[in-house]
Structures are given as structure tokens and as C-alpha cells.
N, C-alpha and C positions, 0 to 999 in steps of 0.2 A: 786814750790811746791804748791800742792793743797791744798785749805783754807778747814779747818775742822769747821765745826758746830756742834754742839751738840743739838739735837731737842727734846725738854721735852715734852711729848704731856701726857696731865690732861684727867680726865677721863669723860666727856662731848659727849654727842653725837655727835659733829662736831670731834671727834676723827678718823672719817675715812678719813673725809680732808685731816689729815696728812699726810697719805701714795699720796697726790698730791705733797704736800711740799716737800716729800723725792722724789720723782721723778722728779721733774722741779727743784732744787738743781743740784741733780746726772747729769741732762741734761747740766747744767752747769759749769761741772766740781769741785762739791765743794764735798767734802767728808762729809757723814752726818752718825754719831752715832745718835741712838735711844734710850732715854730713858724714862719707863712710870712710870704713880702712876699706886698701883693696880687698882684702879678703872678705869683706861681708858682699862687694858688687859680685862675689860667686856664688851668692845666696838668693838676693835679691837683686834687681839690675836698679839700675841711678833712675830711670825713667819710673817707671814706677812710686820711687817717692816724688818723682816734679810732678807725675800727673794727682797726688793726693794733696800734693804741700801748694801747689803752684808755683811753686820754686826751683831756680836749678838745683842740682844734688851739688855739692863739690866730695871730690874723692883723691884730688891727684893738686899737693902742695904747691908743684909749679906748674901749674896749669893755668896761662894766663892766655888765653884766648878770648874771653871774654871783655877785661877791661885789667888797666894796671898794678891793679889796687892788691895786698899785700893779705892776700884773702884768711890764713888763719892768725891773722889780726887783726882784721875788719870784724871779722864774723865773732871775734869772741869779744870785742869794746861794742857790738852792736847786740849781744844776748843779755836779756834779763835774767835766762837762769843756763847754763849747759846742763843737757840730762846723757848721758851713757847708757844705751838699752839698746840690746845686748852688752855688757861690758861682759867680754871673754879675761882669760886669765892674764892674757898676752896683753889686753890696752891698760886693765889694773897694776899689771907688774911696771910696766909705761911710765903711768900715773902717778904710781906710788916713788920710782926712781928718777922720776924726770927724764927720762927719754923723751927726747921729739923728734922722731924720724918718721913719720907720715903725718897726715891732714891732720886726725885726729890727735897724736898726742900732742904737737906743734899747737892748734888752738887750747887746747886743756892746759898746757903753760902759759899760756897769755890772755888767759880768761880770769879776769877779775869778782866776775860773777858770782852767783852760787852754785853749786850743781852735785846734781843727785847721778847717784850711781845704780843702775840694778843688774847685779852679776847671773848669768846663766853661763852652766859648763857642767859638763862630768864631777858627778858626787867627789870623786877621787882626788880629781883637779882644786875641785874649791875646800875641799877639806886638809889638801898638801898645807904644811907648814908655811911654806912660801907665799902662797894667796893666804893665807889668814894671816900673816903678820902685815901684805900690802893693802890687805882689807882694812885693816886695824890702822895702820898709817894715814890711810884716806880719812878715817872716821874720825884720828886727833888731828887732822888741817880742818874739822870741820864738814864733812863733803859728807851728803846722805846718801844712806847705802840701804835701797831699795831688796831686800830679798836676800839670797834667791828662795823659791818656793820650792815645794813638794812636788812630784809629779814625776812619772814616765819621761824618763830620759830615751835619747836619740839611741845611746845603746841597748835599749832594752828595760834597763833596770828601776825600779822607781824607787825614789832619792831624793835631797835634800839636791840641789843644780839647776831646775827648772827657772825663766824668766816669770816672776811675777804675775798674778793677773794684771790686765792692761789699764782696768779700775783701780788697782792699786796704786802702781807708776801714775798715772795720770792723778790723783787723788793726791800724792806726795809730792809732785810738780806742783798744783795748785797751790796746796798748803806752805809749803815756801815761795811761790810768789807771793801770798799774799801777805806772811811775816815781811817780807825785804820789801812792802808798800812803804 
């Protein structure tokens, strides 16, 4: 049976990354559900990951057009692992306080899983006090924290903020699916 992932992608400019994450997955036979904040479908649009995933996207918590079913608790008792890529500073602060006020941090409360994190944002952002104590929090529940890399920021600057290579993320999805075998 093929391992299901669940890929949370935050609404950060490295949101078009994802759609690499969902394809080098898919290439390795993992089944990948998509799910965004609103703010990432202004990045990337929902159609785009169904036509890589074959899957619908979900992005909107009451959005029950589809069928009845209680979707960021279906989707998180139906994932083998939740990954966050993009996680902006905004779904980590979420995360780390338990907020669940859209799709994504609602499923990430109710995800019994494992899941990895890989943070992309402004050097500035991920180096505030704030995101490194919620980084740190994540890291003693346990949760793998992908990155972030080196590289040419959206502002200009190049910086410790960049999302991961996609071989990396993908590499640390595998290697904990295959520990939680």
C-alpha cells in the first residue's frame, strides 16, 4: 500500500516549490494530498497542485461541497506523515500555540502523525526571537524541522530563509516514513 502524505504548503513565495515536492513524491510512489492557507492559493492557484497530485486541493475548512465528511479530520487520521512546505512564520507561530483558525493549522491539531516542517521567510523573520522559540517548541513535540537553507531571498538579500532544496524535503519525508514503518 502506498504511504499517503499530506503537504500543507503556507502562503510564502517559495509556494511554487511545492508543486516540485508533489512531483518528486508522486515519482516515488507516495500519494500526496494538498492542502493550503488562503494565503498561499495567491501564490500558487489549488488547480495546479490537483492537476500534479490528482487530487482536489482543500483550502477552505468549511467547504463542504464536496461531500460531508469533517475534512481537517479526515485528512489528518488518513496521513502517514503531514509535511509543511512552505511553513511561513505565521503557520509555525499557529503550530507552535495551537491556533486553528484555517485548513491548515485545524488539520496540524488533529494529526496524530508524524510531520516535518521546512520553514522559508525573510532572514529577519526566522531569526526574530519569536520564530526561534516556536521553532524550538515544534522541535521538543518532536516535529522535523527541514531547513531553512541559504540562498537569495525574495528581497534581495541572500540569507539564511530560503525553502530547502526539494531533494532535501523529499529525502526527510522519506526517511521518516520509513522509521514510522
Amino acid at each position: 500500500m502506498a504511504k499517503r502524505v499530506l503537504l500543507a504548503v503556507s502562503g510564502g513565495i517559495a509556494a511554487y516549490k511545492a508543486c516540485d515536492i508533489v512531483s518528486a513524491l508522486k515519482k516515488r510512489d507516495v500519494e500526496v494530498q494538498v492542502m493550503m492557507t488562503e494565503n498561499a492559493t495567491k501564490f500558487v492557484t489549488p488547480l495546479t497542485f490537483e492537476a500534479l497530485s490528482g487530487r482536489m486541493v482543500y483550502a477552505d475548512t468549511f467547504d463542504y461541497s464536496f461531500d460531508a465528511s469533517i475534512k481537517h479530520i479526515s485528512l489528518a487520521q488518513e496521513a502517514d506523515l503531514l509535511c509543511v512546505a512552505p511553513a511561513t512564520a505565521n503557520i509555525i507561530a499557529k503550530m507552535a500555540c495551537g491556533i486553528a483558525d484555517d485548513m491548515v493549522s485545524s488539520t496540524f491539531l488533529a494529526a496524530t502523525c508524524p510531520t516535518v516542517v521546512c520553514p522559508a521567510m525573510n532572514t529577519h523573520m526566522y531569526e526574530n526571537a519569536a520564530t526561534q522559540a516556536n521553532v524550538r517548541t515544534l522541535e521538543q513535540r518532536g516535529i522535523g524541522i527541514v531547513g531553512p537553507g541559504v540562498g537569495k531571498l525574495a528581497c534581495g538579500d541572500v540569507a539564511r530563509g530560503t525553502l530547502s532544496p526539494v531533494e532535501e524535503i523529499v529525502d526527510a519525508v522519506m526517511c521518516r516514513l520509513q522509521s514510522e514503518a
